[in-house]
KOLTIKOL-581252 format. One record per residue (C-alpha): residue number from 1; x, y, z. Coordinates in nm, 2 decimals, always signed. Example, Ala and Ser with C-alpha at 12.3 -4.5 7.8 and 13.67 -1.06 7.14 Angstrom:
residues 2
<1; <+1.23; -0.45; +0.78>>;
<2; <+1.37; -0.11; +0.71>>;
END
This chain:
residues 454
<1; <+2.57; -3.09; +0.91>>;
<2; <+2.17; -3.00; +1.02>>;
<3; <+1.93; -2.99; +0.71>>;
<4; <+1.65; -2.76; +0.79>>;
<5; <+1.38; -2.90; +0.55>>;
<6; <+1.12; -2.59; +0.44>>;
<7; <+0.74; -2.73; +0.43>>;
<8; <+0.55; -2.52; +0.14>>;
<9; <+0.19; -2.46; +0.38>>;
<10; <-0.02; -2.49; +0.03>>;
<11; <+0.08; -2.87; +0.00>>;
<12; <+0.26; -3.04; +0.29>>;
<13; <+0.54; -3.09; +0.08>>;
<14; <+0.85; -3.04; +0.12>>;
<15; <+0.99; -2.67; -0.10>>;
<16; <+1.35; -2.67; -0.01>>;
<17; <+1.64; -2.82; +0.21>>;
<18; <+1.88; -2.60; +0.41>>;
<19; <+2.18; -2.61; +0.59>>;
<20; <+2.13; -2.47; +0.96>>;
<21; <+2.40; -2.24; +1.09>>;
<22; <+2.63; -2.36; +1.35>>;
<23; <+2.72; -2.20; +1.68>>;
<24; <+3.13; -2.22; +1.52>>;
<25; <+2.97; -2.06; +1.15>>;
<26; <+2.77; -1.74; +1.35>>;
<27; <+3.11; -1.63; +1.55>>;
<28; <+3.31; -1.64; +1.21>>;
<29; <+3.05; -1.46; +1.05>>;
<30; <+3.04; -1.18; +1.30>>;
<31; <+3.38; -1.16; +1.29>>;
<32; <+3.35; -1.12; +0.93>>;
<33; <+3.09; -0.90; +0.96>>;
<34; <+3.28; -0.67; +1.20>>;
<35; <+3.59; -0.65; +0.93>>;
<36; <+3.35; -0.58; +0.63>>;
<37; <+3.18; -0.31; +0.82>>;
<38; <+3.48; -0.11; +0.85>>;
<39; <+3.53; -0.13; +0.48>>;
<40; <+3.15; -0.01; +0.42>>;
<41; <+3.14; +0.29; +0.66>>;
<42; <+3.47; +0.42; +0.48>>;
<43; <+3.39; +0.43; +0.16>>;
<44; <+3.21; +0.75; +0.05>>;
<45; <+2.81; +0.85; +0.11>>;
<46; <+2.75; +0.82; -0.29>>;
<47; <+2.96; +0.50; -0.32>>;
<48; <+2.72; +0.34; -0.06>>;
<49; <+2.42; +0.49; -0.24>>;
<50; <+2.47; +0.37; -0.53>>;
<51; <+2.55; +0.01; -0.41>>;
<52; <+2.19; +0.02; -0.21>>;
<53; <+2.00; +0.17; -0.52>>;
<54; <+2.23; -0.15; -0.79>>;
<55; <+2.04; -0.34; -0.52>>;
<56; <+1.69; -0.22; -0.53>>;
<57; <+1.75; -0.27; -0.93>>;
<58; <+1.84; -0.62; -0.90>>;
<59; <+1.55; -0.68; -0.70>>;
<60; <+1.30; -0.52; -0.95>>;
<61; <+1.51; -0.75; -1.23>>;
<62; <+1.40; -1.09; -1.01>>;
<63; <+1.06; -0.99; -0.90>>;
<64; <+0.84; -1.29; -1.02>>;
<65; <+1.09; -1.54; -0.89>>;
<66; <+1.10; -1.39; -0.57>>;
<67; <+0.69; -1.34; -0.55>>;
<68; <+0.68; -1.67; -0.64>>;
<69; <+0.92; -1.84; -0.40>>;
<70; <+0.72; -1.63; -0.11>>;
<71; <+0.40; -1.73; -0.23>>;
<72; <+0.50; -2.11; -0.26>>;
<73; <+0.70; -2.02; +0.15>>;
<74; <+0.47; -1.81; +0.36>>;
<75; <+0.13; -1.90; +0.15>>;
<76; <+0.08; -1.56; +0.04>>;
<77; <-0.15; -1.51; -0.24>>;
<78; <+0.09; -1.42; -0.59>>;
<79; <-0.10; -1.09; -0.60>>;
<80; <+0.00; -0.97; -0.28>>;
<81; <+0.32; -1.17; -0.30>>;
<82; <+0.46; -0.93; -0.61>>;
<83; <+0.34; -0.65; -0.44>>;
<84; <+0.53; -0.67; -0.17>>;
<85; <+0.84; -0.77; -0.32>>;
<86; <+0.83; -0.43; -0.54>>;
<87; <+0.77; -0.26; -0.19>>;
<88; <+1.11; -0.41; -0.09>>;
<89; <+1.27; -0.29; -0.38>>;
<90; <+1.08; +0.07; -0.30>>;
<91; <+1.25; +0.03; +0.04>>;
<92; <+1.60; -0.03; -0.09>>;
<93; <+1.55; +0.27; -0.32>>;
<94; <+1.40; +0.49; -0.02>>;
<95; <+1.73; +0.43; +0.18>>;
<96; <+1.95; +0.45; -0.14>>;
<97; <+1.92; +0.86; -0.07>>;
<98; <+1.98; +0.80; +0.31>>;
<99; <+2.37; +0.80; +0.32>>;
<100; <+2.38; +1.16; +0.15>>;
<101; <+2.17; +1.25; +0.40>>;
<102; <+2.24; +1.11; +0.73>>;
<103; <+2.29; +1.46; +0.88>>;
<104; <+2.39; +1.62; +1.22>>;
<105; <+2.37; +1.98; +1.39>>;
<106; <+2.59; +2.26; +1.53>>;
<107; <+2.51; +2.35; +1.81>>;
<108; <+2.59; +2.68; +1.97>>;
<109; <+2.88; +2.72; +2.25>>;
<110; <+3.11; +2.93; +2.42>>;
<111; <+3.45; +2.91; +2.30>>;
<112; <+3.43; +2.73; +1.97>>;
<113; <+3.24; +2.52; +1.77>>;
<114; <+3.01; +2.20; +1.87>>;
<115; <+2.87; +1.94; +1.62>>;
<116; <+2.72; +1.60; +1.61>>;
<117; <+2.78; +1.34; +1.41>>;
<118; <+2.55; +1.00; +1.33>>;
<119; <+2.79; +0.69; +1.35>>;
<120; <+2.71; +0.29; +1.25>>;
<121; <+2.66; +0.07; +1.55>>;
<122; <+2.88; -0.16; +1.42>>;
<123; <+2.73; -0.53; +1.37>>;
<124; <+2.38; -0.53; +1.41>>;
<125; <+2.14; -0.86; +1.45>>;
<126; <+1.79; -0.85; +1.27>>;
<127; <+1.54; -1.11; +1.34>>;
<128; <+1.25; -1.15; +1.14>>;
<129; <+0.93; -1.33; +1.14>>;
<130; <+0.74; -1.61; +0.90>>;
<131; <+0.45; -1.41; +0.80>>;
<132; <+0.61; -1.14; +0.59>>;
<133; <+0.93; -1.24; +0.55>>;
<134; <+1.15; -1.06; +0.28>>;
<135; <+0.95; -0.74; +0.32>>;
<136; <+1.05; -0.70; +0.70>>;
<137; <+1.39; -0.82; +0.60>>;
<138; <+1.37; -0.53; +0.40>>;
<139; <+1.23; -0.24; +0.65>>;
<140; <+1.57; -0.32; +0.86>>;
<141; <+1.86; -0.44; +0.61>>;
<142; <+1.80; -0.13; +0.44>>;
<143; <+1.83; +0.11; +0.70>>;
<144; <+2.12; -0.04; +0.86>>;
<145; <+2.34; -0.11; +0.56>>;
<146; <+2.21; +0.30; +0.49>>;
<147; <+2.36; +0.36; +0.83>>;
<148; <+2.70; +0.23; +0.77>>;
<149; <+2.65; -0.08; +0.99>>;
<150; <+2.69; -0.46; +0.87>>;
<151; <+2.40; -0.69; +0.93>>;
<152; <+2.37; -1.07; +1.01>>;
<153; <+1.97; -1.11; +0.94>>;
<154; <+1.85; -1.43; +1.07>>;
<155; <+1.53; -1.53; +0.94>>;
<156; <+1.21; -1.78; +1.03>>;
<157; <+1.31; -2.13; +1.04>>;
<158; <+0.95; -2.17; +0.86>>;
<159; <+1.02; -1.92; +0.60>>;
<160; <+1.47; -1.86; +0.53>>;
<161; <+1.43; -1.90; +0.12>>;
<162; <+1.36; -1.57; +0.01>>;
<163; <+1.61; -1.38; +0.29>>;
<164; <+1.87; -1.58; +0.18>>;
<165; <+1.81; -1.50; -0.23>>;
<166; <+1.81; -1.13; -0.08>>;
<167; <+2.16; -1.21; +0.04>>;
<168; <+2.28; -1.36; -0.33>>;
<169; <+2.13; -1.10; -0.48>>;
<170; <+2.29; -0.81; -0.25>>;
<171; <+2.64; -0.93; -0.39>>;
<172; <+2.54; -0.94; -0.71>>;
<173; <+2.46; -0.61; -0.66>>;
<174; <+2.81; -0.53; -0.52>>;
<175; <+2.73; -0.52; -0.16>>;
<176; <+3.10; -0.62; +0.01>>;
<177; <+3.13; -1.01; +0.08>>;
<178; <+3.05; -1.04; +0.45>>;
<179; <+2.82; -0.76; +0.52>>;
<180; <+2.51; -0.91; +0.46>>;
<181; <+2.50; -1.24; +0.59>>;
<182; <+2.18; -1.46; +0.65>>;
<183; <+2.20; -1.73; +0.90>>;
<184; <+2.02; -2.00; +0.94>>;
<185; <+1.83; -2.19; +1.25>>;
<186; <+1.65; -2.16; +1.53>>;
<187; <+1.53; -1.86; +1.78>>;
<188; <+1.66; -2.02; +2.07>>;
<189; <+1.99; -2.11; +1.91>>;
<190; <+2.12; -1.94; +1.65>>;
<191; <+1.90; -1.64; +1.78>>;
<192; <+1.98; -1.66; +2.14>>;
<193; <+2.34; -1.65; +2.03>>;
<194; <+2.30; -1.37; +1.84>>;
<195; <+2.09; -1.15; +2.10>>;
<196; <+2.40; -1.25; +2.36>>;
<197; <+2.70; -1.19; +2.11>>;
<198; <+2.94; -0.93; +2.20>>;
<199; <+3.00; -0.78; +1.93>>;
<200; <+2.65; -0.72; +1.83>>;
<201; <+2.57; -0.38; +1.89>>;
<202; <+2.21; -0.34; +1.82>>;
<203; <+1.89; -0.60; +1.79>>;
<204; <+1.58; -0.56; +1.58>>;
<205; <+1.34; -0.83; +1.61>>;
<206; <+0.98; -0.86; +1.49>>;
<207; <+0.76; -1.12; +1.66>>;
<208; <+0.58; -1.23; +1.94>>;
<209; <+0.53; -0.99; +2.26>>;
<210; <+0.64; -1.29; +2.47>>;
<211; <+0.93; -1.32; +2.25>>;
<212; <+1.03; -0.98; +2.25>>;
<213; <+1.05; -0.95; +2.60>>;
<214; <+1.30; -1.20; +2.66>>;
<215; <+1.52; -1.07; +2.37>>;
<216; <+1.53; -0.74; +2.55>>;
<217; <+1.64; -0.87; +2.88>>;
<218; <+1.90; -1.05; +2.72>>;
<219; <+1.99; -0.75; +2.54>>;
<220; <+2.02; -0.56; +2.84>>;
<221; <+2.30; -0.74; +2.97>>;
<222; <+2.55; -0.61; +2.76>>;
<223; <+2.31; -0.28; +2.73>>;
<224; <+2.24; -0.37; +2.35>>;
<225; <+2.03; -0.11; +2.15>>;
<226; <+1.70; -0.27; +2.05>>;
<227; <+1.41; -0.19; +1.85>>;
<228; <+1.11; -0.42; +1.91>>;
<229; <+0.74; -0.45; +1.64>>;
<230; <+0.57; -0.72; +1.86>>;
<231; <+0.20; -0.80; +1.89>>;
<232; <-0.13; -0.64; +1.80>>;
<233; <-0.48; -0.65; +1.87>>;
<234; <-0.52; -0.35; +1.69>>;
<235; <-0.92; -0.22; +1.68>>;
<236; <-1.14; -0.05; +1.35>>;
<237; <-1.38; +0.19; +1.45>>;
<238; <-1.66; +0.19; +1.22>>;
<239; <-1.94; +0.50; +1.31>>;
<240; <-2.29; +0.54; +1.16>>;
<241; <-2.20; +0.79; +0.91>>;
<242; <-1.90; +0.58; +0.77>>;
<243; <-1.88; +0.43; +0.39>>;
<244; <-1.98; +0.11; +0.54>>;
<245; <-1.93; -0.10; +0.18>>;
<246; <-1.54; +0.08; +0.18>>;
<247; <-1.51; -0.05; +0.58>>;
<248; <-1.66; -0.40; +0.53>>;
<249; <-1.51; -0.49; +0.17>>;
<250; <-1.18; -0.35; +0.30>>;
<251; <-1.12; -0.66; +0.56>>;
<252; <-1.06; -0.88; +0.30>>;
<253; <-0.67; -0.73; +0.33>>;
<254; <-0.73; -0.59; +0.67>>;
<255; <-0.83; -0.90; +0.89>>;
<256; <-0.79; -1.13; +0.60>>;
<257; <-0.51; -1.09; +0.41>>;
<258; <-0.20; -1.35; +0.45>>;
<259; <-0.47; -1.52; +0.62>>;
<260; <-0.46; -1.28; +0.96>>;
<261; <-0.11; -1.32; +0.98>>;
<262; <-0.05; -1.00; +1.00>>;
<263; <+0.01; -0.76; +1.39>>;
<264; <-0.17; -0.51; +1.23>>;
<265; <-0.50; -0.72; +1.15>>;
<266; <-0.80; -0.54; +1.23>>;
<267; <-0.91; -0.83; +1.42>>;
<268; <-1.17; -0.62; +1.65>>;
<269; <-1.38; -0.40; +1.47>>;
<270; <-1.64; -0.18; +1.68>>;
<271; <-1.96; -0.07; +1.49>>;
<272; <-2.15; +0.18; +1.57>>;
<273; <-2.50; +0.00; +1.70>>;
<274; <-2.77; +0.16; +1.47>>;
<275; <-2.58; +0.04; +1.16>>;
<276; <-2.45; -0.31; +1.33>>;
<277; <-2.71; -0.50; +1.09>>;
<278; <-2.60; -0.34; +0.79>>;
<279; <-2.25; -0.36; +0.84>>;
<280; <-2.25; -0.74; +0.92>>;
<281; <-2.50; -0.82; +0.63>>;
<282; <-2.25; -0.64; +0.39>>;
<283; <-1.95; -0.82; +0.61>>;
<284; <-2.14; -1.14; +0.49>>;
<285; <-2.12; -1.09; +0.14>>;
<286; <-1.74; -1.00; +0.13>>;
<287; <-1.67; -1.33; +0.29>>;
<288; <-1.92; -1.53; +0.08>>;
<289; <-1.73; -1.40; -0.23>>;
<290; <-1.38; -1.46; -0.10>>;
<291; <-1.13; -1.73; -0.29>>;
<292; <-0.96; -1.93; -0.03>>;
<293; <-0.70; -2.19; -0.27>>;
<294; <-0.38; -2.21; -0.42>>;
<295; <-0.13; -1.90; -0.33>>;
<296; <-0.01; -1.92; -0.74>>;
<297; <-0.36; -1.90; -0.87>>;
<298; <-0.43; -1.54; -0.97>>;
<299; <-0.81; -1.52; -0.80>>;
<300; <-0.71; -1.64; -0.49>>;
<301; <-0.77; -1.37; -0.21>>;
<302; <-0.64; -1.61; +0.08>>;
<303; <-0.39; -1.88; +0.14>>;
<304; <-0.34; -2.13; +0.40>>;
<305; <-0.21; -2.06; +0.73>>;
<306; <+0.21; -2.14; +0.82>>;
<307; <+0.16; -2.45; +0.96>>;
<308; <+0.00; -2.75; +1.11>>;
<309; <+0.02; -2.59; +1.47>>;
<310; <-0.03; -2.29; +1.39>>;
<311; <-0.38; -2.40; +1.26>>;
<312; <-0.44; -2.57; +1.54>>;
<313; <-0.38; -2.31; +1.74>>;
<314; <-0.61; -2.06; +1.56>>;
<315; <-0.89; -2.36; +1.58>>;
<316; <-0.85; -2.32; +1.94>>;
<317; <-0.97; -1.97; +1.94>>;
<318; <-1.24; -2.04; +1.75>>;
<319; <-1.38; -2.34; +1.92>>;
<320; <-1.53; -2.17; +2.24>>;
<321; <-1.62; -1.87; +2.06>>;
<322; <-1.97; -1.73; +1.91>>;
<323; <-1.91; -1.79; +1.53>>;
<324; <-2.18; -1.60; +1.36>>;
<325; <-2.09; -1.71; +1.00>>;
<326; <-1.76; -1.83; +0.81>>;
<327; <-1.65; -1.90; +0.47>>;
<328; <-1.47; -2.15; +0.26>>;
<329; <-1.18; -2.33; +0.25>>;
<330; <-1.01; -2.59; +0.03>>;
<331; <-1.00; -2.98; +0.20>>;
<332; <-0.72; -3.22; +0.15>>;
<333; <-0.34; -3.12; +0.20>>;
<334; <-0.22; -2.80; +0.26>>;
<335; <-0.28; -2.58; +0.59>>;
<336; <-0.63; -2.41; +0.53>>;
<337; <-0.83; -2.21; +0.78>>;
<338; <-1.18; -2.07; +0.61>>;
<339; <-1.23; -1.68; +0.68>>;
<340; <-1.45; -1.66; +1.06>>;
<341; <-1.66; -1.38; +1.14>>;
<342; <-1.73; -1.37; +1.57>>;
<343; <-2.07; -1.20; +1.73>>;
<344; <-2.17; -1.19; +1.99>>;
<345; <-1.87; -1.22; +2.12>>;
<346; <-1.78; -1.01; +2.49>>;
<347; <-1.48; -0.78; +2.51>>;
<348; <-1.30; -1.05; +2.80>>;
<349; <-1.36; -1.31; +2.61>>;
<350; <-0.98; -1.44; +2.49>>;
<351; <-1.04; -1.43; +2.11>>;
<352; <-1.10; -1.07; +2.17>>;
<353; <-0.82; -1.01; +2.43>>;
<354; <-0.53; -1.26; +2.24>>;
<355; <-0.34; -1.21; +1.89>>;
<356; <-0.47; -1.46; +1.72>>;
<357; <-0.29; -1.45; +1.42>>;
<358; <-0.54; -1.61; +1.19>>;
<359; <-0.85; -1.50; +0.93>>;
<360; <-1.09; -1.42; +1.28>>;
<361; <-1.28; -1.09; +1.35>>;
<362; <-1.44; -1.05; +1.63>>;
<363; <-1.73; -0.75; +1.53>>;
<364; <-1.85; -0.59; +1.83>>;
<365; <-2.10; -0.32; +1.91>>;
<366; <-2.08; +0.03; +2.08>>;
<367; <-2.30; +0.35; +2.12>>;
<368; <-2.09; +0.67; +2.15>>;
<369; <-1.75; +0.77; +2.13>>;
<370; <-1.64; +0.72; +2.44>>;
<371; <-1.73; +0.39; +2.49>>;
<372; <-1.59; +0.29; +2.13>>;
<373; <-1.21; +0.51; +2.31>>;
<374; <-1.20; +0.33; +2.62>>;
<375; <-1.28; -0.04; +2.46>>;
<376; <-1.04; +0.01; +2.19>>;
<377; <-0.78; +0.14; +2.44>>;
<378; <-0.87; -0.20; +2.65>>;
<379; <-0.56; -0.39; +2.59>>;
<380; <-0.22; -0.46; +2.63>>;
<381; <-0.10; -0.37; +2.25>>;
<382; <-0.10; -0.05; +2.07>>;
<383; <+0.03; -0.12; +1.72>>;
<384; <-0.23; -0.01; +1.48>>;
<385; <-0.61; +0.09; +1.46>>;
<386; <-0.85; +0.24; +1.21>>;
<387; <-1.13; +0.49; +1.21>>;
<388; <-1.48; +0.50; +0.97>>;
<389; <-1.65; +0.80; +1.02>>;
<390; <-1.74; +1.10; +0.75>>;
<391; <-1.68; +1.40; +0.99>>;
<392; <-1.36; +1.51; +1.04>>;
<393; <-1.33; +1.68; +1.35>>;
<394; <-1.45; +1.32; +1.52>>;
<395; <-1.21; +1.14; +1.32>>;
<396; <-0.91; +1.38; +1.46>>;
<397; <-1.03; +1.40; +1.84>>;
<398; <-1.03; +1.02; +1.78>>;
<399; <-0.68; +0.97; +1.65>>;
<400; <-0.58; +1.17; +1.97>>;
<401; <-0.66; +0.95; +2.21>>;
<402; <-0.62; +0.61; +2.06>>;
<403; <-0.30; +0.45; +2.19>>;
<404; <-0.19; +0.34; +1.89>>;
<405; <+0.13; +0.39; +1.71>>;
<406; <+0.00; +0.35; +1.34>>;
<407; <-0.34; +0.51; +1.28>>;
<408; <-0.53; +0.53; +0.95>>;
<409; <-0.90; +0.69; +0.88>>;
<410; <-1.10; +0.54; +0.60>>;
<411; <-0.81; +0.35; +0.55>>;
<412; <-0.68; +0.00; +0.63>>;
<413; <-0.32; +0.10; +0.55>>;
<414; <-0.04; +0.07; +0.80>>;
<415; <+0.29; +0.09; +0.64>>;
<416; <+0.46; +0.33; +0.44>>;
<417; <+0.78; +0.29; +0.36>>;
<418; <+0.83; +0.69; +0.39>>;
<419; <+0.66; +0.69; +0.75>>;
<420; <+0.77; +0.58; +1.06>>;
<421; <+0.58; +0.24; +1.20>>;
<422; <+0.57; +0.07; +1.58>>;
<423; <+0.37; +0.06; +1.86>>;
<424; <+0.25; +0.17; +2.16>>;
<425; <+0.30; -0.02; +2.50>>;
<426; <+0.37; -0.40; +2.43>>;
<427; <+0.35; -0.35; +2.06>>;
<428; <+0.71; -0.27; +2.06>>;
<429; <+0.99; -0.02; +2.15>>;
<430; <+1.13; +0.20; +1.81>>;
<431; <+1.02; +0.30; +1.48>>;
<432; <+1.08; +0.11; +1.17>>;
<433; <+1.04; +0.27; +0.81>>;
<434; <+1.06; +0.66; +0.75>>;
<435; <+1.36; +0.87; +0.88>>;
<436; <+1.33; +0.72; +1.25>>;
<437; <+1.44; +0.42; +1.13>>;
<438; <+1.83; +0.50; +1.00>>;
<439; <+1.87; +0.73; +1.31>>;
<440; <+1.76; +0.41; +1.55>>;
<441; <+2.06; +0.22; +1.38>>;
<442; <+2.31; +0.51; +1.50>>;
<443; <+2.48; +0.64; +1.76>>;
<444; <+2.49; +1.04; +1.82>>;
<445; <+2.86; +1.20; +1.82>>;
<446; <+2.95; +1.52; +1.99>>;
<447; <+3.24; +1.69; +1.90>>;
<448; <+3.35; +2.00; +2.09>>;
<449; <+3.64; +2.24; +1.88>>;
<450; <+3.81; +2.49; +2.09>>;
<451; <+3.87; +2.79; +1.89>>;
<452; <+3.97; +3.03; +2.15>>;
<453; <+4.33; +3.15; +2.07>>;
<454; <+4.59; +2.99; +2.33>>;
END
């Protein structure tokens, strides 16, 4: 037996001890899996309703223990932490109406009648990421299990605890023993093992780029159906006639929030040049008056980051970089990184270029519109992006030519569980979220009647 032991990234210390999944446990999961899957696609659309909605329910009825455990897991502030736990419920409720709805067409032909017909992939792998774990969980489990397909969702090895209470509590809720199953380990074991399987019929993984593109060659091999929400280096456009307080006091969640672990982070924001000093100045203040402490403490606005490495890692941006001002951050035990605010800083310069993946924003200037276009277009990702500016026809020419998949204007926000999310060029492949999410975890039917009398 292989303990996984979960390090809480507040304190050192050690949260929780898990057993690892073995190569022998995944193949009798699956093969579980496969047999409960055929159970859940027969029963009726409102049976399978009803079971996701029981879910959502049970989720609401456990909210504090699960913001907690997250907050204590991925060092998420408590605030945000029971915020997104009620959005997973939301999601479980949003895809409680999908069965009843999981439509398909007629289709006019010559000599009878032709109609499609959505079917379950079968077993489908998820893979999620540390930085938001049980909501992304969510944004997938829900759609597939809406879909008719069984799921084995293997978590973070950083960050397991709350997936696998979302797997108790999916029982509870009456979910069919062996449909959800959460397995435990690493990506290249468990994980690789799961990409390869063959009887997997689908992969959705959230991640790194770099990561993402060797799950999709291994996928291809046995011509799996993948979707992919990889990296970001997603821009803000901020103009001289925007709200500049709303842009700059709006990065404390942008760029800041879960301490920049986030692939939507607005981690290069473009301002206009006449208002460059203004902006900055107000930038200042925001991050003068942030709380950077304990997740469970009500004020805090920022935790620490995942891990020793990972902090490290973002160090390493910032050591050759321009830092024009930063704020505080707790000393002694626990992972802490203080809020970092680059400028000057050039557009080839790597902090720009990389995902970081940390509280760093690099603020850089730009004259007109088309310069602020083609910088912000400058880069391998196309996840997200935001654009500050009070007139409206600029804001939609804008939002046209961004290569973005998620756009927002005098907004920060990227998700909606009601509206389809993913990126443009290496940000991904698919949608999550909305109604493009339960038809990516289907298969289209034709079926041709002939009515013509014999």
């Amino acid at each position: 037996m292989s303990i996984l032991e979960v390090i809480e990234p507040a304190t050192e210390q050690i949260l929780a001890s898990v057993e690892r999944t073995t190569p022998e446990q995944l193949n009798d999961i699956i093969d579980r899996a496969t047999d409960a899957q055929q159970i859940w696609a027969g029963k009726s659309p409102q049976y399978r309703g009803q079971v996701l909605l029981a879910l959502a329910a049970e989720i609401d009825d456990n909210l504090e223990a699960l913001a907690r455990l997250e907050a204590r897991n991925v060092g998420m502030p408590i605030g945000d932490a029971r915020g997104a736990v009620a959005g997973v419920a939301a999601t479980f409720r949003y895809y409680s109406a999908a069965p009843e709805r999981l439509l398909g067409h007629t289709i006019p032909v010559d000599g009878g009648v032709d109609m499609t017909f959505r079917e379950p992939i079968g077993v489908v792998g998820l893979i999620t990421p540390w930085n938001f774990p049980l909501s992304i969980a969510a944004w997938k489990v829900a759609p597939a299990l809406a879909a008719g397909n069984a799921v084995v969702l293997k978590p973070a090895e950083l960050t397991p605890l709350t997936s696998l209470e979302l797997g108790r509590l999916a029982v509870k809720a009456g979910l069919p023993e062996g449909l959800l199953n959460v397995v435990v380990g690493s990506g290249r074991t468990i994980g690789t093992q799961l990409v390869e399987h063959p009887r997997i019929g689908k992969v959705a993984f959230t991640g790194s780029t770099d990561v993402g593109k060797d799950i999709g060659r291994r996928a291809a091999e046995s011509i799996k159906r993948v979707t992919l929400e990889l990296g970001g280096k997603s821009p803000s456009l901020v103009f001289a006639d925007a709200d500049l307080d709303a842009a700059a006091e709006g990065l404390v969640g942008a760029v800041f929030g879960n301490a920049g672990q986030d692939c939507c982070a607005r981690s290069r924001v473009f301002v206009q040049r006449p208002v460059l000093g203004k902006f900055l100045d107000k930038l200042q203040s925001v991050v003068d008056g942030m709380v950077v402490g304990n997740p469970l403490d009500e004020s805090t606005h920022m935790g620490p980051l995942i891990s020793a490495s990972h902090a490290q890692s973002v160090q390493g941006y910032v050591d050759d970089a321009p830092v024009l001002f930063q704020g505080s951050a707790p000393s002694g035990p626990g992972f802490w990184f203080p809020p970092t605010v680059l400028h000057p800083v050039d557009d080839d310069h790597r902090s720009v270029r990389e995902e970081i993946f940390g509280p760093v924003v690099s603020v850089l200037a730009f004259d007109d519109e088309d310069e602020a276009v083609t910088r912000a277009n400058d880069t391998i990702y196309g996840l997200s992006g935001s654009i500050w500016t009070t007139d409206g026809a600029r804001s939609l020419r804008i939002a046209r030519r961004l290569a973005v998949g998620t756009l927002s204007v005098n907004s920060y926000t990227s998700v909606r569980i009601t509206t389809p999310f993913g990126g443009f060029k290496q940000s991904g492949l698919g949608r999550e979220l909305g109604p493009d999410a339960l038809e990516a975890y289907t298969e289209v039917k034709n079926v041709f009647v002939n009515t013509l009398s014999s």
